[in-house]
C-alpha positions as a LaTeX table, in Angstrom:
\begin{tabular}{lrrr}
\hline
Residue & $x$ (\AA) & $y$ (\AA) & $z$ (\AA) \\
\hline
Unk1 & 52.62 & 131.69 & $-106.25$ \\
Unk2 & 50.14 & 133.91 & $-107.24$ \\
Unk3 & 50.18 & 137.27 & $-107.98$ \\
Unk4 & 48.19 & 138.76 & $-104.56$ \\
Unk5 & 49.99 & 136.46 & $-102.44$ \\
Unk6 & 53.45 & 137.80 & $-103.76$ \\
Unk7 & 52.06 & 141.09 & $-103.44$ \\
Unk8 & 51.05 & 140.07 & $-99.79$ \\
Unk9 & 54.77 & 138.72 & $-98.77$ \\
Unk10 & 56.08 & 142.28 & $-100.40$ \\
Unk11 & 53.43 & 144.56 & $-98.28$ \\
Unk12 & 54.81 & 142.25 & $-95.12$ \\
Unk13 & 58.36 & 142.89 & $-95.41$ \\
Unk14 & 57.42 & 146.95 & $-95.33$ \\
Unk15 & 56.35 & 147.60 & $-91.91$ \\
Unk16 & 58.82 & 148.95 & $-89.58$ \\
Unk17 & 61.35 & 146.29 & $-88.10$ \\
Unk18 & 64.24 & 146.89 & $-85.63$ \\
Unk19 & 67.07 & 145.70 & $-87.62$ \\
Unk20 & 68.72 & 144.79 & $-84.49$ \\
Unk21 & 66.31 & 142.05 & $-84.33$ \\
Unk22 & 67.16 & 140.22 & $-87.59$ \\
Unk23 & 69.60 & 138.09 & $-88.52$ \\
Unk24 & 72.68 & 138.43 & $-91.27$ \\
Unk25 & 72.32 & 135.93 & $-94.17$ \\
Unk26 & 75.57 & 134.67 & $-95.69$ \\
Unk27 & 76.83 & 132.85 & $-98.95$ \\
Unk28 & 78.24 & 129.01 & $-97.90$ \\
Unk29 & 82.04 & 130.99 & $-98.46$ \\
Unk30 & 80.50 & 133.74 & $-95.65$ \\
Unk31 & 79.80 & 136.87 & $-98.17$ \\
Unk32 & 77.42 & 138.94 & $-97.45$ \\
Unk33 & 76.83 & 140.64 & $-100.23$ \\
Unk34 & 73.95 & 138.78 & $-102.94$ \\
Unk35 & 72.90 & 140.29 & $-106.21$ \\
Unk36 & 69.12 & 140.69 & $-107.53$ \\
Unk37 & 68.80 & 138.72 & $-110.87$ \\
Unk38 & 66.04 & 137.39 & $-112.39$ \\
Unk39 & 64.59 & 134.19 & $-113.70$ \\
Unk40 & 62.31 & 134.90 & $-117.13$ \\
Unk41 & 59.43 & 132.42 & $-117.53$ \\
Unk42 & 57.43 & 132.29 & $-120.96$ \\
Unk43 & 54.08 & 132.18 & $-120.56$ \\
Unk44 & 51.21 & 130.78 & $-123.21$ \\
Unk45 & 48.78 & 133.05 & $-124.54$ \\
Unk46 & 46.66 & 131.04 & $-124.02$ \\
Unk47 & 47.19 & 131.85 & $-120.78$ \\
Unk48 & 47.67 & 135.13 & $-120.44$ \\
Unk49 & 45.17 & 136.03 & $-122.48$ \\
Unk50 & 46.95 & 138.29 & $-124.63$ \\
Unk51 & 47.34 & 137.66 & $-128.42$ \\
Unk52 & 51.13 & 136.88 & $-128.05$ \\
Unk53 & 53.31 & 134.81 & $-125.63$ \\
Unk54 & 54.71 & 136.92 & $-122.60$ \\
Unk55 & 57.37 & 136.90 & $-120.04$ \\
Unk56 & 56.68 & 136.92 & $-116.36$ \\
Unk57 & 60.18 & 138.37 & $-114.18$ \\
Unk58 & 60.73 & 136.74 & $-110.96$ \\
Unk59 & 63.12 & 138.67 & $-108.86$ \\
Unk60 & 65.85 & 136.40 & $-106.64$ \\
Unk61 & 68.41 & 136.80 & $-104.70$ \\
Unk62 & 71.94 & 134.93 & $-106.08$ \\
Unk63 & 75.63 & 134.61 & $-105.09$ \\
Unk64 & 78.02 & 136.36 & $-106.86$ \\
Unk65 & 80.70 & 133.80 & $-106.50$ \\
Unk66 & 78.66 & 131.08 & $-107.49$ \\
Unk67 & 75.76 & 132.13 & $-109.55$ \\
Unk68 & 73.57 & 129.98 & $-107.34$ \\
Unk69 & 70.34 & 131.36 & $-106.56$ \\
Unk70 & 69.20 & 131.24 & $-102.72$ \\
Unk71 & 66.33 & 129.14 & $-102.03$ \\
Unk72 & 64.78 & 131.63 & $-99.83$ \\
Unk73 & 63.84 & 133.99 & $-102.81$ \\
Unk74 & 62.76 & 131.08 & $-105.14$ \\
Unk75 & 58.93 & 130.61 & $-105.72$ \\
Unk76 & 58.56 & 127.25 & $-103.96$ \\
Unk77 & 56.50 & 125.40 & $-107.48$ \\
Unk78 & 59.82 & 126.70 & $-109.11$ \\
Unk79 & 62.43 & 124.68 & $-106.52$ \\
Unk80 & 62.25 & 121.40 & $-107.94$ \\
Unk81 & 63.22 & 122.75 & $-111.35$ \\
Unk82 & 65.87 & 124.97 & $-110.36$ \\
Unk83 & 66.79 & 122.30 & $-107.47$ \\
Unk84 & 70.37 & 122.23 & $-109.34$ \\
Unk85 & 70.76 & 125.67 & $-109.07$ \\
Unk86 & 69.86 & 126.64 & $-105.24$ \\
Unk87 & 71.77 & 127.38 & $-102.42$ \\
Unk88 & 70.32 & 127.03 & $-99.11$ \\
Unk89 & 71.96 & 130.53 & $-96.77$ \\
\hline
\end{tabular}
């Protein structure tokens, strides 16, 4: 994903919704509570640009119980990798 388009799903999520009209998400044992972790991806400075290697953050949600990371929150390039590690909620 690239950076304006994350920034673009962020700006979305802040305009003013009537949290009666959403929906609860729950963990596959019916939690409710997730915890914000995050994956750290190197990237080439070559890349970057930058005269070292750097680390990009991606926030997620995962399940406490489980560790498993839900889907929802992954960057979909990033799924396949991580396919081991997701939990569909």
């Amino acid at each position: 994903m690239d950076p304006n388009q994350h920034q673009e799903q962020q700006g979305q999520m802040n305009m003013n919704i009537d949290l009666k009209n959403t929906t609860s998400i729950s963990t596959p044992n019916g939690g409710r509570i997730f915890q914000q972790g995050v994956i750290l991806r190197k990237v080439s400075k070559f890349v970057s640009g930058t005269s070292e290697d750097a680390v990009m953050p991606i926030p997620v949600f995962y399940d406490p119980d489980t560790n498993k990371i839900l889907k929802s929150t992954m960057p979909q390039e990033l799924r396949e990798e991580y396919k081991e590690e997701l939990i569909d909620a």
